[in-house]
N, C-alpha and C positions, 0 to 999 in steps of 0.2 A: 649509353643507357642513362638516361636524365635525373631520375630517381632512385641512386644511387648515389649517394653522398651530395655533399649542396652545389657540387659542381660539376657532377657527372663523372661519368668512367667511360672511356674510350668502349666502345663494341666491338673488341678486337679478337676474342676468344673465337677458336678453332669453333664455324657455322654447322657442321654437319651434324650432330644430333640435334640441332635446335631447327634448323630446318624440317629435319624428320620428322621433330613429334610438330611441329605446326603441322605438316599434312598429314599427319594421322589424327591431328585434333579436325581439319578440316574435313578427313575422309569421313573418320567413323564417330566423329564429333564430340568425340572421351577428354573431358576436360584436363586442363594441364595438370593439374593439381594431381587429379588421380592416376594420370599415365605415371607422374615423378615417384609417386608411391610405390606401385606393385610392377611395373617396367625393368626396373632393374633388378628385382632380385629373377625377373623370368632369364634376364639375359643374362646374368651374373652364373645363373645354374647350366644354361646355355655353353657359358665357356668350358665348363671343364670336358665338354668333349675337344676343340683342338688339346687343350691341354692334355686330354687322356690320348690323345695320335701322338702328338710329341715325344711324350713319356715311354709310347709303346717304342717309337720307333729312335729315341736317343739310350733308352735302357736294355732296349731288345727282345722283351717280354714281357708278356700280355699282366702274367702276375705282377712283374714291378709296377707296370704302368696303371694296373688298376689300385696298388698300394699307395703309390705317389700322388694321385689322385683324391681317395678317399683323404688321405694326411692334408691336402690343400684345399679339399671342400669345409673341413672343424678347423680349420687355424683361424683366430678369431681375428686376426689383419685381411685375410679373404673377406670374414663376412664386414667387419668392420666399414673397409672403405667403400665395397660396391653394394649391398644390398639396400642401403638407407635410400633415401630420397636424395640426397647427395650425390649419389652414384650415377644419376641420370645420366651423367657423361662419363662416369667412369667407366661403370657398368662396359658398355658396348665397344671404348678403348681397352677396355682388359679383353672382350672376346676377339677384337680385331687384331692385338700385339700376341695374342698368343696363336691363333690361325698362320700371322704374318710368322713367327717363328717355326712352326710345323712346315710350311711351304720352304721356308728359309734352309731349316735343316734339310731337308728331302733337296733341295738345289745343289747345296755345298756337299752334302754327302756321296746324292748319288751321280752328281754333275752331270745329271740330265736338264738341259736348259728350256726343256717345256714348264718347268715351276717358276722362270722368272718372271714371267707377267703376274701370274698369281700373288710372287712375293709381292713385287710394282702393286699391286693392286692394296695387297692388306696394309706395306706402308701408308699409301698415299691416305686411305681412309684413316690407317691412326692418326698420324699427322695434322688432319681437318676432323679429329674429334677430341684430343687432348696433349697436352707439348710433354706430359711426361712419361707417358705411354710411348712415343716415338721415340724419346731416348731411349728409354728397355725394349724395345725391340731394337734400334740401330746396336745398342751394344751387343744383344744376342748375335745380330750378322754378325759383327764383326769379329764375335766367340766361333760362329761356325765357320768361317773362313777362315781362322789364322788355324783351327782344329783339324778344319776337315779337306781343306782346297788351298794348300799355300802356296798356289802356283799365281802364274800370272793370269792366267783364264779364271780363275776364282775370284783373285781383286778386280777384274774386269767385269768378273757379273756382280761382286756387292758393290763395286763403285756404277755400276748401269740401273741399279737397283736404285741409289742414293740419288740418283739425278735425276731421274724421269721420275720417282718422288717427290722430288724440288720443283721440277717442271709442272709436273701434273697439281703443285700445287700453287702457280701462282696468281691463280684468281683468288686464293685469302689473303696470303702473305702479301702480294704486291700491290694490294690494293689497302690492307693495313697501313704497309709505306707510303703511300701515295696518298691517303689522307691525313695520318698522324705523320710516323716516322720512323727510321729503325731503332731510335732508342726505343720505343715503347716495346717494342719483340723483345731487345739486349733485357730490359727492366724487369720485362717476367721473369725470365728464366734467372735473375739473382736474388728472387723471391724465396720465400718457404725454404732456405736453405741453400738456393742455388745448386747448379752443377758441379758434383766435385765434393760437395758439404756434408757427405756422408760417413767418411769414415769414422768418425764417432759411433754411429751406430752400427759399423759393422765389426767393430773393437767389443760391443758390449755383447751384439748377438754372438760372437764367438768366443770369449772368454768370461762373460759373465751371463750371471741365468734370469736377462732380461732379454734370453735370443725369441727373436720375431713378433716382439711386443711393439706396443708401443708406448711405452712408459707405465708399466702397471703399478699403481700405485698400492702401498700396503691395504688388505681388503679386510670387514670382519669375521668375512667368511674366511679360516683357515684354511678348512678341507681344497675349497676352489684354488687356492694360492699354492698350496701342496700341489694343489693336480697340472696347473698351469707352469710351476716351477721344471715337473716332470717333462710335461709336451715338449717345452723349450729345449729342453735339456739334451735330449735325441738330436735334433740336428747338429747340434753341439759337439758331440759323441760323432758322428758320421762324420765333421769335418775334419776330425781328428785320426779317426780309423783312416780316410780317405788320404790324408798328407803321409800317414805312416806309411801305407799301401802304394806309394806314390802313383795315387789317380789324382791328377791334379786338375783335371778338369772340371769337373762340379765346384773343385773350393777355389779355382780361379774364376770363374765365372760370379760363383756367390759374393768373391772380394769384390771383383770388380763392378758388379751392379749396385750393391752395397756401398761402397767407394763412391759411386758416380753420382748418384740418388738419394742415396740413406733414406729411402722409405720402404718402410715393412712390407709390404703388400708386397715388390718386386722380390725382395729377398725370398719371401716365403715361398714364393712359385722355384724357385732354387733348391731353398732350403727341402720343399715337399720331395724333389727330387733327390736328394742328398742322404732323404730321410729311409727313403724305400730302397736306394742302394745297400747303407749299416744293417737294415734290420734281416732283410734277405740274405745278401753276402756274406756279413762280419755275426750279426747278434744271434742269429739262427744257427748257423754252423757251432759257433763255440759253443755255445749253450748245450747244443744237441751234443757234442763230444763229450760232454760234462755228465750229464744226466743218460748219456745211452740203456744203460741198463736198467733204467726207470721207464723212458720213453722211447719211442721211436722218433726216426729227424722229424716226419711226415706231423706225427703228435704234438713234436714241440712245435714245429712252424706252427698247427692249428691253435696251439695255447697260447703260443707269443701274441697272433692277429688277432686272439678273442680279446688278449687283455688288451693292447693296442686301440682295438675297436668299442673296447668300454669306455675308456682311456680318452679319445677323441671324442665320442660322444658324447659323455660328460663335461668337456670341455668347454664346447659349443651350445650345449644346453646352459650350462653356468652363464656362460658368457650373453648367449642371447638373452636369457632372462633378466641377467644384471645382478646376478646374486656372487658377481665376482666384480669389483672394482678396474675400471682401464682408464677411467679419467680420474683426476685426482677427488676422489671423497662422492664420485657421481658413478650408476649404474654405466653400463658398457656401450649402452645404443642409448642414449638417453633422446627425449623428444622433445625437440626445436618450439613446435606451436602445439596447439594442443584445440580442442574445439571450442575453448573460450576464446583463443587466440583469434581465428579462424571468423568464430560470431564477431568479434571487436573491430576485425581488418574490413569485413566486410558492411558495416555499420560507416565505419569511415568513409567507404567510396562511397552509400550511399549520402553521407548526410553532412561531409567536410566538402569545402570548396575545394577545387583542384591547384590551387596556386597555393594550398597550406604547405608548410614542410612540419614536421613529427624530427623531434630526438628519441629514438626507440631503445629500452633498456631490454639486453638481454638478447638470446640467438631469435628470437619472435623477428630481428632487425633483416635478417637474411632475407624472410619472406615477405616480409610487411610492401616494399616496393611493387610487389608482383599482385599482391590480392588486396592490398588497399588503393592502387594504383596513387598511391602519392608519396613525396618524398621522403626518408631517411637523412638527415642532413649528415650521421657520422655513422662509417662503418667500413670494413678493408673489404668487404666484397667485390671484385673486378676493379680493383686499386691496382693491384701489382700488373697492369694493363697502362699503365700511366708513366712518361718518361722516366720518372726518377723512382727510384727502388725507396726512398726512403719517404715518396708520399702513402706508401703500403704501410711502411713501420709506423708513421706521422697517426695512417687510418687505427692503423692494429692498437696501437696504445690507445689513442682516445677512447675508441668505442671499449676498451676494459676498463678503464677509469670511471666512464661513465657509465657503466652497466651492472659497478661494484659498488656504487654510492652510496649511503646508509644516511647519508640528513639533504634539506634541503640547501643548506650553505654549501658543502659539498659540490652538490649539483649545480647550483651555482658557477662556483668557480672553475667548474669544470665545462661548462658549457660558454663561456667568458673565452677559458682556453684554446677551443676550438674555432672561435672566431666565426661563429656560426649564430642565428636568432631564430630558433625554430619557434613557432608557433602552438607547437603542442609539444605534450610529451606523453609518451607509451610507458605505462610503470606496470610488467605483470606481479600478479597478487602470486604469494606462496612460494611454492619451490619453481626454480624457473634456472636455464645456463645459461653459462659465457663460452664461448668455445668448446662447449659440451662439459664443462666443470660445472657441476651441481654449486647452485645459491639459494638460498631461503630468503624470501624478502622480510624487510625488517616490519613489522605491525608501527612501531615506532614512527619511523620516515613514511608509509602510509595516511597516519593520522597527522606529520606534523605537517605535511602536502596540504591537509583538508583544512586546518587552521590556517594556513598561510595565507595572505595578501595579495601574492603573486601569482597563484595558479587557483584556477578555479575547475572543479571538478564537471566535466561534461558528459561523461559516460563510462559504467560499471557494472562488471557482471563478479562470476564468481572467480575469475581467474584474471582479470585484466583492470587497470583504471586508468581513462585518458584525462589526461586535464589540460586545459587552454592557459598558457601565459599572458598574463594581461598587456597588452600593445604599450602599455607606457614601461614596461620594468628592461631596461639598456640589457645588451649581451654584457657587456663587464660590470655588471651587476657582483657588489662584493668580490671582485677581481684584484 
């Protein structure tokens, strides 16, 4: 992809939802933009049906499974990472890894081997739509295997499973190799954490009451942080009921996904299971022994799921609104571009030459390639695609440096640093993020831009300012 940093990024990511919405942009001619929108939260709602077969059939009733359900549709790590426009690829990796595990289980369980093409099938597609979705589902086989099938015909069908997934996928993979090389495959996966980099988070979702967050930062909303403290808190309780009870299944599986990954989104598909176990088995029963001669069990189960259900509901409303803090000091889904973004990018294709490059301040940089079609000279997007894991961290730093700048010397030195000479720069007006953390741009560095010698102001609306760097001012300019 050429317009992705000043040097480009390998095209090496996993083709099959990128293929797809080309021909659905081709079929039904629904612009990219708006498929990335409202796509993924259809498929996103989509998934909790394997989810909800899963649940029925690893918990054994229809009531857990419709609880563990309901607890994984409000965990705001569910909606977090697949409903945005972000999700375009996650989205449809979360419905195929969780599919892929419902077949999975129903294989190793009932060791009927009419499920393993099916399994073969939903690997192969996570696989060719996102690398860390194929590990959460390879680690699920390999939970229901050693769980349910520890024979030799068991490791025979998850190891026939794992290969004719490998097989079946080497028109991406081997063709990745064959143009770059395998370090550039090695390079993602010790990105964002790498394989294995989890256990941190899953120390904190278990022992401390940031379980299945993602770093929720102090919010002014009390009430929301009381109620978010609570949700956490339950699966919490369940892993604990669950090791005393020695069901070690749920909390081994949760370690080890948790362990492998450290990202919330996987946990929480665990954790929702973990959640509907405590409340039905362990929180129902006692409670009901306690209160019997107030309630009947039948009563208190209904009182428990009303509060539960409020519970959750409120959680998710907070959250989707934003009126509970998940990035630091920034609403919870905060938004990338915005219609000024949008008007600016679009003004660009029309009325910039295509050999310009742009240093774009702010998450505006993700899209700017895409609907202004011109380049981005710094940013980590499809970086960790690139041999070395540390021209990712090289991207990651610069583009916050330079999306947090507050004068024009700053910028300077910081665009010097990059070893880059872009020719414009993208400054949005107001509140704008970095990685989904809320920034206010300064009025300051605005006005001291428009006095400057060096940048000349070419286009402005109410949310955006481009300005042209004048062709004589050097990259190590104040360097």
């Amino acid at each position: 992809m050429p317009q992705y940093t000043a040097n480009g990024v390998p095209f090496a990511y996993p083709p099959l939802v990128f293929y797809s919405l080309s021909a659905l942009h081709g079929i039904l001619g629904v612009d990219l933009f708006t498929l990335s929108r409202y796509l993924p939260g259809v498929i996103t709602i989509a998934s909790l049906v394997p989810f909800y077969l899963l649940s029925k059939l690893l918990l054994q009733t229809p009531k857990r499974a419709g609880l563990a359900s309901f607890v994984l549709a409000v965990t705001p790590a569910f909606v977090r990472w697949h409903f945005s426009a972000g999700g375009i690829v996650r989205a449809p990796a979360f419905f195929f890894s969780l599919a892929g595990l419902y077949t999975a289980l129903r294989l190793f369980k009932t060791g009927s081997r009419r499920w393993i093409v099916p399994t073969i099938v939903w690997f192969t597609l996570t696989a060719l739509t996102h690398p860390e979705y194929t590990v959460f589902l390879t680690i699920g086989i390999v939970v229901f295997t050693v769980t349910y099938a520890p024979t030799v015909r068991g490791f025979t069908d998850a190891a026939l499973v794992g290969i004719c997934g490998v097989i079946l996928t080497v028109p991406w993979w081997g063709r990745i190799i064959s143009i770059y090389s395998l370090d550039n495959l090695v390079s993602a996966s010790s990105t964002h954490g790498g394989i294995g980099g989890g256990l941190g988070v899953v120390v904190d979702a278990v022992f401390t009451q940031q379980q299945l967050s993602a770093g929720i930062s102090p919010s002014p909303n009390l009430f929301g942080v009381v109620l978010l403290s609570l949700w956490y808190a339950i699966p919490a309780a369940g892993v604990v009921y669950l090791l005393a009870d020695r069901r070690l299944f749920l909390p081994s599986w949760l370690l080890l996904v948790g362990g492998t990954t450290g990202e919330t989104r996987f946990i929480a598909v665990v954790g929702s299971l973990v959640t509907a176990v405590f409340i039905l088995d362990g929180a129902v029963p006692w409670i009901a022994q306690r209160i019997e001669p107030v309630l009947s069990r039948q009563h208190t189960l209904t009182a428990i799921l009303l509060v539960l259900s409020l519970l959750g509901a409120n959680v998710t409303t907070l959250y989707v609104s934003g009126s509970v803090n998940e990035y630091e000091g920034s609403n919870s889904m905060p938004s990338f571009i915005d219609e000024e973004d949008y008007a600016a990018m679009q003004w660009v294709q029309r009325n910039i030459e295509p050999s310009a490059e742009f240093m774009v301040i702010g998450d505006a940089a993700e899209w700017f390639p895409y609907l202004a079609n011109r380049t981005n000279v710094v940013g980590p997007w499809g970086v960790e695609w690139e041999r070395s894991s540390v021209a990712y961290q090289w991207q990651h730093t610069a583009y916050q440096r330079i999306s947090t700048v507050t004068n024009v010397d700053d910028l300077d030195k910081n665009i010097a640093l990059t070893e880059t000479n872009p020719d414009y720069i993208y400054v949005p007006k107001g509140a704008y993020t970095v990685y989904g953390r809320k920034y206010k741009q300064q009025r300051a560095f605005i006005t001291e831009l428009n006095r400057s010698n060096e940048y000349q102001q070419v286009y402005q609306n109410r949310g955006v300012v481009i300005y042209e760097r004048k062709p004589d001012i050097p990259a190590s300019n104040n360097g």
